[in-house]
C-alpha positions in Angstrom: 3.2 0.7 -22.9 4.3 -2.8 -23.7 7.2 -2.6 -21.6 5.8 -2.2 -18.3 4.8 1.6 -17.2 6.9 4.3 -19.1 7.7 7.5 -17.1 8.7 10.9 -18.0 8.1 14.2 -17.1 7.0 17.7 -18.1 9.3 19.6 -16.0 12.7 19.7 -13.7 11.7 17.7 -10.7 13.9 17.6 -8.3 13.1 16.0 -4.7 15.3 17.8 -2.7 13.2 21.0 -3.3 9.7 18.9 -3.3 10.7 17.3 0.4 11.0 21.2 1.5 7.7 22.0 0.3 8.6 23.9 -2.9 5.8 21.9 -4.8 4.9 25.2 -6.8 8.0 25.3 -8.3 9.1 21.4 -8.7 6.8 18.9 -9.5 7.2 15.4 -8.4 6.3 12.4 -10.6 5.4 9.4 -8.9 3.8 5.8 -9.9 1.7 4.6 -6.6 0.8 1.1 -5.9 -1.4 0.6 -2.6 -3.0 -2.6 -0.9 -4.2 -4.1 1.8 -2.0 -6.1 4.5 -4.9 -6.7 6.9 -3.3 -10.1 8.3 0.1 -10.1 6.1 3.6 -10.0 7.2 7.1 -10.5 5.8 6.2 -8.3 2.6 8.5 -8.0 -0.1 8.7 -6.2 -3.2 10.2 -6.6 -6.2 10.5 -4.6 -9.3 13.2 -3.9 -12.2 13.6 -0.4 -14.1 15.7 0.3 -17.7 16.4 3.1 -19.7 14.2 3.1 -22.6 15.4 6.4 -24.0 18.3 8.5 -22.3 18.4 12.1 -22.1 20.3 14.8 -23.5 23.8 15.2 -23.1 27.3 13.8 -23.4 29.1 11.1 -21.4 30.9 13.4 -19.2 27.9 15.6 -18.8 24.3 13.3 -19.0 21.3 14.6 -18.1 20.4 12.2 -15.2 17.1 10.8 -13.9 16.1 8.5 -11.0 13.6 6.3 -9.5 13.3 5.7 -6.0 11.3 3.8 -4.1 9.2 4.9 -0.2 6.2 3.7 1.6 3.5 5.4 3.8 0.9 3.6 6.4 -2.3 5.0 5.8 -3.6 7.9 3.1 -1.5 10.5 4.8 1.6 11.7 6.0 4.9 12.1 4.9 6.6 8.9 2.7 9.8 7.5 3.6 12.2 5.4 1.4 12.4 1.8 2.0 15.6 0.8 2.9 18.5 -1.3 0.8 17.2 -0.5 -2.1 19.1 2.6 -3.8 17.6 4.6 -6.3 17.4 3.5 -10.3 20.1 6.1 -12.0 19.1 6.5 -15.8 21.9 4.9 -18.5 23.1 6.6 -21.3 23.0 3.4 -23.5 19.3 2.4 -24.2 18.3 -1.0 -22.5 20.4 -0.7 -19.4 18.3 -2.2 -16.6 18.3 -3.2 -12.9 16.7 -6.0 -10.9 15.5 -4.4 -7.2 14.4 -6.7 -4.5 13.2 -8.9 -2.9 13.4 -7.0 -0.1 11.4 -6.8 3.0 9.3 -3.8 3.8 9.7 -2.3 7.5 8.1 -4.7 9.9 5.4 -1.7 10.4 4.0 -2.6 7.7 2.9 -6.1 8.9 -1.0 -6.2 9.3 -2.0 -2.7 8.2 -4.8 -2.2 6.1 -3.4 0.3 4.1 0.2 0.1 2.7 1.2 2.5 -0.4 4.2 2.3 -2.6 5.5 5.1 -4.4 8.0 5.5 -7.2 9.0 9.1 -7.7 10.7 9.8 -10.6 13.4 12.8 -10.4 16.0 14.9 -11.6 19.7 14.7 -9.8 22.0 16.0 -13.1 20.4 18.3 -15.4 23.3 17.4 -17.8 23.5 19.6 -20.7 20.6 22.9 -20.5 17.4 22.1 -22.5 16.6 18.9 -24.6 14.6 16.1 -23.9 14.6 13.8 -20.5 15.6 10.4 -19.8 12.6 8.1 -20.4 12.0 5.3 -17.6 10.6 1.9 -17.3 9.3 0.2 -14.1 8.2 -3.7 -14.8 7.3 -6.7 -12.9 6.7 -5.2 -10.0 5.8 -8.1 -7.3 4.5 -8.0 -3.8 4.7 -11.1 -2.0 3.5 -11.9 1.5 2.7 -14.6 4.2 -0.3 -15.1 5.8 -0.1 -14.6 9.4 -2.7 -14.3 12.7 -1.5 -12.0 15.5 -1.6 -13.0 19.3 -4.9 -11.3 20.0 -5.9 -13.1 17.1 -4.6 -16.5 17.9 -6.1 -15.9 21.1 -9.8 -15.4 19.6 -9.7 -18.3 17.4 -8.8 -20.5 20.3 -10.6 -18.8 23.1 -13.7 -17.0 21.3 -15.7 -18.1 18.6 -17.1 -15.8 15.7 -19.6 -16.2 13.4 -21.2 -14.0 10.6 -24.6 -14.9 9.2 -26.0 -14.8 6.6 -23.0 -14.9 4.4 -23.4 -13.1 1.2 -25.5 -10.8 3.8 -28.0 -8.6 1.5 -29.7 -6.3 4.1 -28.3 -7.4 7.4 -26.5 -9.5 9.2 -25.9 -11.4 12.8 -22.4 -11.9 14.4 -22.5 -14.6 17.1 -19.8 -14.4 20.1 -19.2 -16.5 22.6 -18.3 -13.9 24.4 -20.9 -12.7 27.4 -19.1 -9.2 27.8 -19.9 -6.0 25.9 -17.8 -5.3 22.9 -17.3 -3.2 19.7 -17.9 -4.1 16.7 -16.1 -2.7 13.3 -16.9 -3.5 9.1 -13.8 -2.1 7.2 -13.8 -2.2 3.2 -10.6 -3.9 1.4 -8.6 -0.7 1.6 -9.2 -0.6 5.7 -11.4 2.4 5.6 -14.2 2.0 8.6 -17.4 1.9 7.1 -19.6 0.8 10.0 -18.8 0.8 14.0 -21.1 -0.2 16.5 -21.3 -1.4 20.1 -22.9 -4.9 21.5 -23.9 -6.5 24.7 -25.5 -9.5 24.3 -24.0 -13.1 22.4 -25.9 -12.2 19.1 -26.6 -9.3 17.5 -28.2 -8.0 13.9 -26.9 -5.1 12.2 -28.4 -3.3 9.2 -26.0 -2.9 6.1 -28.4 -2.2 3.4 -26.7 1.5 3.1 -23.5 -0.3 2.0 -22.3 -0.7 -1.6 -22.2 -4.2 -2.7 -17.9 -5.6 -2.1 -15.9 -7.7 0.4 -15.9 -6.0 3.8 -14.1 -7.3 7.2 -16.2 -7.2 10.4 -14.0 -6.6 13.4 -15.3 -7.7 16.9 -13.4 -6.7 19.8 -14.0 -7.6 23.3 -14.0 -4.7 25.9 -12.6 -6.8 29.1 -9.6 -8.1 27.5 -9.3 -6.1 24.2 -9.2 -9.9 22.1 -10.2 -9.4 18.9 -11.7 -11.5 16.1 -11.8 -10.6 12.1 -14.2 -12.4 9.3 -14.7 -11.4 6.1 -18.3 -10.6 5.2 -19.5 -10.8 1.2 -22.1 -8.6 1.3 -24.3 -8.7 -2.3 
């Protein structure tokens, strides 16, 4: 839509009935946004909802719609709503909008690789029986963030070096630590799915990566004696 993502439903969802697992009954809408946070903290989020169309109804008796905003680490489990931000209550005058945010995500989201937001878009007043549904906007959503390196991190870069060679790599590629102990060594794709793990025991050491697709990966090298670990991107074309 030109406004941003326009939401409405085909049926009654209410998320009171979806959180106890009624799904076959109520269907839950949702819009998800999900990134990476590998090396990110103090992430906020912004976004700003309006009615485009209210629902049926009268002034004493709308039928009422809301949007609500939760996060989840990782591609499962259970999402939780971010807090201080309350939920987006459809208007019954056309154009009412809200601003939400900025407002700081839960520090456990700090330097995850996968963060998901999730607007889910439900029913709290079903107003008058029948007739059509409040229709919803959600607009200029922002994420913002700030670059940050961890202890262990901090540790690496001053302690350890790490380098990853050739870089585009094409069918392989050689990680030089300065490191003389054993380690383990990890590529992760932009979403922080593992791709590749394997184990080292010398100060160089050539890996084969011909199987994976062409993309931006992160190669991971941890040191077994005192669990310091070191991240560089890898380009791999």
């Amino acid at each position: 839509m030109n406004k941003g993502i326009g939401i409405v439903t085909t049926s009654s969802s209410q998320y009171a009935n979806c959180d106890a697992g009624t799904a076959d009954s109520r269907f839950m809408g949702a819009v998800l946004l999900s990134f990476n946070a590998n090396d990110r903290n103090n992430i906020n989020i912004s976004w700003k909802s309006e009615t485009l169309t209210p629902g049926d109804g009268s002034p004493t008796e709308p039928r009422v719609w809301n949007l609500r905003l939760q996060y989840r680490l990782g591609n499962s489990g259970p999402f939780t709503d971010v807090p201080g931000l309350a939920d987006f209550v459809s208007s019954i005058s056309t154009g009412d909008s809200v601003q939400f945010g900025p407002t700081t995500l839960p520090a456990e989201c700090n330097n995850q690789p996968v963060v998901k937001l999730r607007w889910i878009y439900f029913e709290t007043s079903a107003g008058v029986v029948g007739g059509s549904r409040p229709q919803l906007r959600l607009d200029d959503i922002e994420v913002t963030s700030v670059q940050t390196v961890g202890i262990n991190e901090a540790q690496a870069n001053t302690n350890k070096q790490l380098s990853v060679f050739p870089n585009p790599a094409h069918t392989q590629f050689t990680l030089f630590t300065s490191s003389n102990s054993k380690g383990t060594m990890q590529v992760t794709d932009q979403v922080g799915r593992m791709v590749m793990q394997k184990s080292f025991s010398q100060v160089s050491a050539t890996f084969d990566c011909s199987a994976l697709p062409k993309g931006i990966y992160f190669v991971k090298v941890a040191d077994n004696s005192n669990g310091i670990m070191k991240t560089s991107k890898l380009l791999i074309q």
